[in-house]
RODO-2510 file (C-alpha; in nm, 4 decimals, decimal comma):
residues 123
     n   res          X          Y          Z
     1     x     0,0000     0,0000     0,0000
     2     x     0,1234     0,3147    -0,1081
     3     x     0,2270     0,5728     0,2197
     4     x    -0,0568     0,8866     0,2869
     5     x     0,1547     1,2088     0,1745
     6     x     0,0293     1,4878     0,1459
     7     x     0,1367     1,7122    -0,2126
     8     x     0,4254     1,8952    -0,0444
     9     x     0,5892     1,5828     0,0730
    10     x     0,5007     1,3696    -0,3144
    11     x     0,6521     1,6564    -0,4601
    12     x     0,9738     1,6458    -0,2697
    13     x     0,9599     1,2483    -0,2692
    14     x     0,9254     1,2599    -0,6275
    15     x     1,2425     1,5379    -0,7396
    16     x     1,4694     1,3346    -0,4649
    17     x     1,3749     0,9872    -0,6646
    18     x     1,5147     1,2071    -0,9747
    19     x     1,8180     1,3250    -0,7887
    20     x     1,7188     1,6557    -0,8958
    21     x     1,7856     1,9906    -0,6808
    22     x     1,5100     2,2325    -0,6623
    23     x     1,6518     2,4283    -0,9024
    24     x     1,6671     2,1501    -1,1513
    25     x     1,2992     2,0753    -1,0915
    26     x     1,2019     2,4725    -1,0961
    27     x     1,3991     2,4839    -1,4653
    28     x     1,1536     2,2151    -1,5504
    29     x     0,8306     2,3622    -1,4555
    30     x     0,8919     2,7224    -1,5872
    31     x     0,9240     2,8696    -1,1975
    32     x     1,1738     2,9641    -0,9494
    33     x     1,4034     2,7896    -0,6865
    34     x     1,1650     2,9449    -0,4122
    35     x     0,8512     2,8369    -0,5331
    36     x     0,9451     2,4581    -0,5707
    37     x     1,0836     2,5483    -0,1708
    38     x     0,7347     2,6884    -0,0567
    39     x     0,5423     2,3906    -0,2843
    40     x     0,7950     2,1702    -0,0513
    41     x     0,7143     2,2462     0,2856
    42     x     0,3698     2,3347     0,2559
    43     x     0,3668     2,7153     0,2274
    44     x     0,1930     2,7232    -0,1107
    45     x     0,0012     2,5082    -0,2874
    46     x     0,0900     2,4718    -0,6607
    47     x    -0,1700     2,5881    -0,9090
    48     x    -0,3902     2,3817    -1,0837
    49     x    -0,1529     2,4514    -1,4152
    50     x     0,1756     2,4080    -1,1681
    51     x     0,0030     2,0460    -1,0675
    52     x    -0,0404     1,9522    -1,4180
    53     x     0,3021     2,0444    -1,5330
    54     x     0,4480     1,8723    -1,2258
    55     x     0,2815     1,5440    -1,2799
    56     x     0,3958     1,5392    -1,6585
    57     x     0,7146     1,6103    -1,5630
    58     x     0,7126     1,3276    -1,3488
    59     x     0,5000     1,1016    -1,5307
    60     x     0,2598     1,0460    -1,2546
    61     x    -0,1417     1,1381    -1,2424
    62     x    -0,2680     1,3951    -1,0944
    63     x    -0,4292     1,1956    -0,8413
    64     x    -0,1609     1,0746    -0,6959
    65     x    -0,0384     1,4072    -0,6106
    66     x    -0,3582     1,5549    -0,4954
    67     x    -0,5042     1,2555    -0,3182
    68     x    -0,2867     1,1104     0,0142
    69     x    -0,3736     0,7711    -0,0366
    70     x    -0,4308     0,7326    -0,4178
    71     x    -0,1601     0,4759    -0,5713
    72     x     0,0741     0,5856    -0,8319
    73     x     0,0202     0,5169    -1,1691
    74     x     0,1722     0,7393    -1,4616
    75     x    -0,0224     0,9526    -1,6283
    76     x     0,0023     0,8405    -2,0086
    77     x    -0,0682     0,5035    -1,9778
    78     x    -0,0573     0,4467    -2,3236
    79     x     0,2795     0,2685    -2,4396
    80     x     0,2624     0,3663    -2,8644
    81     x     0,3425     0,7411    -2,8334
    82     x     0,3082     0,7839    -3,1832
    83     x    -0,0953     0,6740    -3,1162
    84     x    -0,1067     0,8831    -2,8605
    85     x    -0,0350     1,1686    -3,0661
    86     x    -0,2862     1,0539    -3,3195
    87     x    -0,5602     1,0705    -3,0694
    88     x    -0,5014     1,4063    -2,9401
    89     x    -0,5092     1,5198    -3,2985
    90     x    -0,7866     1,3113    -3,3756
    91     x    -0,9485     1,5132    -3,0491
    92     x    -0,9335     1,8431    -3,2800
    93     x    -1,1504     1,7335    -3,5580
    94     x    -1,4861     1,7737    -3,6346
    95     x    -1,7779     1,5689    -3,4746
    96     x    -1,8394     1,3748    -3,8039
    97     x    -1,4701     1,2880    -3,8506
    98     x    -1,4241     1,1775    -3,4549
    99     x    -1,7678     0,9479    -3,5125
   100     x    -1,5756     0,8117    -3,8426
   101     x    -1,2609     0,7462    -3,6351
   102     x    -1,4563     0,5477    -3,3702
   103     x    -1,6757     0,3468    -3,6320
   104     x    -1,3639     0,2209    -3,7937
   105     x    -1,1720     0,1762    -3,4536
   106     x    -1,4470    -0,0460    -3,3493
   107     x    -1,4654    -0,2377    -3,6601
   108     x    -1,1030    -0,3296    -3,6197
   109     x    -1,1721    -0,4159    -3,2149
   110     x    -1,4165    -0,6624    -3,2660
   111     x    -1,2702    -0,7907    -3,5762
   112     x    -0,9560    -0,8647    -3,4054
   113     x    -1,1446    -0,9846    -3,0867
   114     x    -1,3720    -1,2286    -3,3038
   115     x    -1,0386    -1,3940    -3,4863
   116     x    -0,8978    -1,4370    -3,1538
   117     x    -1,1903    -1,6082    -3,0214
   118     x    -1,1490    -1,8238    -3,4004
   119     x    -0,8041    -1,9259    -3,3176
   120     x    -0,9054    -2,0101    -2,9467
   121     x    -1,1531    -2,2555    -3,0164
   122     x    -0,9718    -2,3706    -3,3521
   123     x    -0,6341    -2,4503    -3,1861
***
């Protein structure tokens, strides 16, 4: 089970994992030295754009750093990066063209799933 922290105490867990000074880590999300200090001990709470940027740096999800008890899991999950990109593009286009996309990603699903289910009982 993963240890209750609150986000001042992730976010320091997490830049020591890196072996990355605060300065390093401040570089990284666009701030200052003094920021990542106060988001460390508790005197400020990051932003909702600083939390983001954090846990993409990191490669963690947001919950984990908001949440005390929520497990860590990265935030892209998905392992094809180039597919990734493809479906934040495909996020941009029209309605019709999204309902297209889905249509034939669905085709291919179950096509796949049904020749796998072939091969089962065949083999």
């Amino acid at each position: 089970m993963e240890a209750k922290l609150p986000i001042y105490k992730r976010i320091k867990e997490l830049r020591k994992s890196r072996g990355w000074s605060q300065i390093e880590l401040a570089d990284k999300v666009k701030t200052d030295a003094r920021m990542i200090s106060h988001y460390e001990t508790g005197k400020v709470i990051p932003s909702p754009e600083a939390v983001i940027k954090i846990a993409e740096i990191f490669d963690v999800s947001t919950d984990y750093l908001l949440i005390e008890n929520a497990q860590k899991k990265p935030l892209n999950q998905m392992v094809d990066n180039k597919l990734a990109e493809q479906f934040i593009e495909v996020n941009n286009l029209p309605d019709k063209d999204k309902e297209m996309i889905k249509y034939f990603l669905n085709t291919v699903i179950m096509s796949n799933k049904v020749m796998n289910l072939t091969e089962a009982h065949a083999g």
